[in-house]
C-alpha positions in Angstrom: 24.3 112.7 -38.0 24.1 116.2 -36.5 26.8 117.7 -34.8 28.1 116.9 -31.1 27.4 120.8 -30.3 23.7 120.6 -31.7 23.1 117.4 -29.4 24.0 118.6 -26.4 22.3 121.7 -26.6 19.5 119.5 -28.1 19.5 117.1 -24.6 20.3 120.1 -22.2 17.6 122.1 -23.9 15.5 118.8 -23.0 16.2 118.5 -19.5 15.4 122.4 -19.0 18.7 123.4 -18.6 20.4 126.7 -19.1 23.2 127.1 -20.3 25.0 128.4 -17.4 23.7 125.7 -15.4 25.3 123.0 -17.6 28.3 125.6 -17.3 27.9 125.4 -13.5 27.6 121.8 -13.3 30.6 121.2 -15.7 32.7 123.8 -13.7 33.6 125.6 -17.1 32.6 129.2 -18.2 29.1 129.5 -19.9 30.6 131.4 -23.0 32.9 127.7 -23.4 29.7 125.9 -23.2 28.2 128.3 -26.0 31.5 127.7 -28.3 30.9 123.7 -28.0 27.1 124.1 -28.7 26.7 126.8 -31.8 30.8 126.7 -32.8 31.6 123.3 -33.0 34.0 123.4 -30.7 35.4 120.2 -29.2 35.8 120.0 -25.5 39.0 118.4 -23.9 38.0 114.6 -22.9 37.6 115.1 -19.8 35.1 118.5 -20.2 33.8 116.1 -22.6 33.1 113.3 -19.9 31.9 115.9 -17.4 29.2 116.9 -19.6 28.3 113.6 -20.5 27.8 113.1 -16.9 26.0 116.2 -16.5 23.4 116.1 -19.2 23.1 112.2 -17.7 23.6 110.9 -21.2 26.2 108.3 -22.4 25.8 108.4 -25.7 27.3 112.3 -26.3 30.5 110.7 -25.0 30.6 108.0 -28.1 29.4 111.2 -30.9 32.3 112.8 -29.2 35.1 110.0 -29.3 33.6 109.0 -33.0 34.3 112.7 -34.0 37.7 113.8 -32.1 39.4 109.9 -32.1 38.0 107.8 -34.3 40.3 105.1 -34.0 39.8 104.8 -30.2 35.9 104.7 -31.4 36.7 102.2 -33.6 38.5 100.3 -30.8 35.3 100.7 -28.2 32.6 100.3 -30.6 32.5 96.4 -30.7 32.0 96.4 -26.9 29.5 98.9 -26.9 27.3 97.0 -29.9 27.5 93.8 -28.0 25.9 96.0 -24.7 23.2 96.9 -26.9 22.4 93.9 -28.0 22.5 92.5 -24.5 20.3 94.7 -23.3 17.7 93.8 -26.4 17.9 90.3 -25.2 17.2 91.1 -21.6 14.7 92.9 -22.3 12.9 90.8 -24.6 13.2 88.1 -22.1 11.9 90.2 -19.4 9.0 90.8 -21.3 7.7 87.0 -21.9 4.5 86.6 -19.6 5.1 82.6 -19.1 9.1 81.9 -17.6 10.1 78.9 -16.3 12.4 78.9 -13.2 15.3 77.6 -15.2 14.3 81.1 -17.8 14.2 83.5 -14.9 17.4 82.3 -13.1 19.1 82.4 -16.6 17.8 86.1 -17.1 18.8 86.9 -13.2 22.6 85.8 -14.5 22.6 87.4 -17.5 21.4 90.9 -15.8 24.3 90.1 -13.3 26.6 89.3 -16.2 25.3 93.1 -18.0 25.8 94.7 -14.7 29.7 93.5 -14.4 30.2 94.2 -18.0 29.1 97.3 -17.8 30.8 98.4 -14.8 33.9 96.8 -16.8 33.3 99.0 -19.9 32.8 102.1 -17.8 35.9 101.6 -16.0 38.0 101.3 -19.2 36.1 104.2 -20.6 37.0 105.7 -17.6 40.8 105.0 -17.9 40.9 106.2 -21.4 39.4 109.6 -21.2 42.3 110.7 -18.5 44.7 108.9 -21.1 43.5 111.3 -23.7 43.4 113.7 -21.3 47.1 113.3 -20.7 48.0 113.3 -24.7 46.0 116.7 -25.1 48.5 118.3 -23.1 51.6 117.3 -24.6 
């Protein structure tokens, strides 16, 4: 697994970013965004969240919590695995040519269920980072 610095340099490099654009967008100093990407250094979570945000991509959030708290990683990643593996089965359905009525209202609720999850999980995520947020400081 490469480093959380390396993939965020790796996604912002992707998306044509500068650095101090990322830096701009994340309201931090360009020389802090430099120190995450080729120092290793990890952000506070909610730097962290901002760049997650910025760069448009969830899954730096998860390398990051995996890396700085495992054991609230741990707590999250059961949650996250059954997401994945609704989204697999939606879109599996979604990609049958022949569906019944009965099929397509069943994959109608089951997007609607996703979507409420999902807002759910993002919510709780949401709630956690200002936690950590709060027991950086102490």
């Amino acid at each position: 697994m490469e480093n959380l610095g390396a993939a965020i340099r790796k996604r912002r490099e992707k998306l044509g970013l500068k650095v101090y654009e990322l830096a701009d967008a994340v309201d931090v100093d360009p020389v802090y965004i430099t120190r995450i990407e080729k120092h290793g250094k990890l952000p506070s979570p909610l730097i962290m969240e901002k760049i997650s945000k910025a760069l448009s991509d969830e899954e730096l959030f998860k390398v990051y919590l995996k890396m700085k708290y495992p054991m609230v990683y741990d707590r999250i990643k059961p949650l996250d695995t059954f997401l994945d593996v609704e989204i697999e089965k939606i879109m599996e359905e979604m990609g049958k040519k022949d569906i019944t009525s009965e099929e397509a209202k069943k994959l109608e609720w089951r997007i609607a269920r996703f979507e409420t999850l999902t807002k759910k999980a993002k919510i709780k995520l949401q709630k956690l980072t200002k936690k950590l947020e709060e027991i950086e400081r102490i």
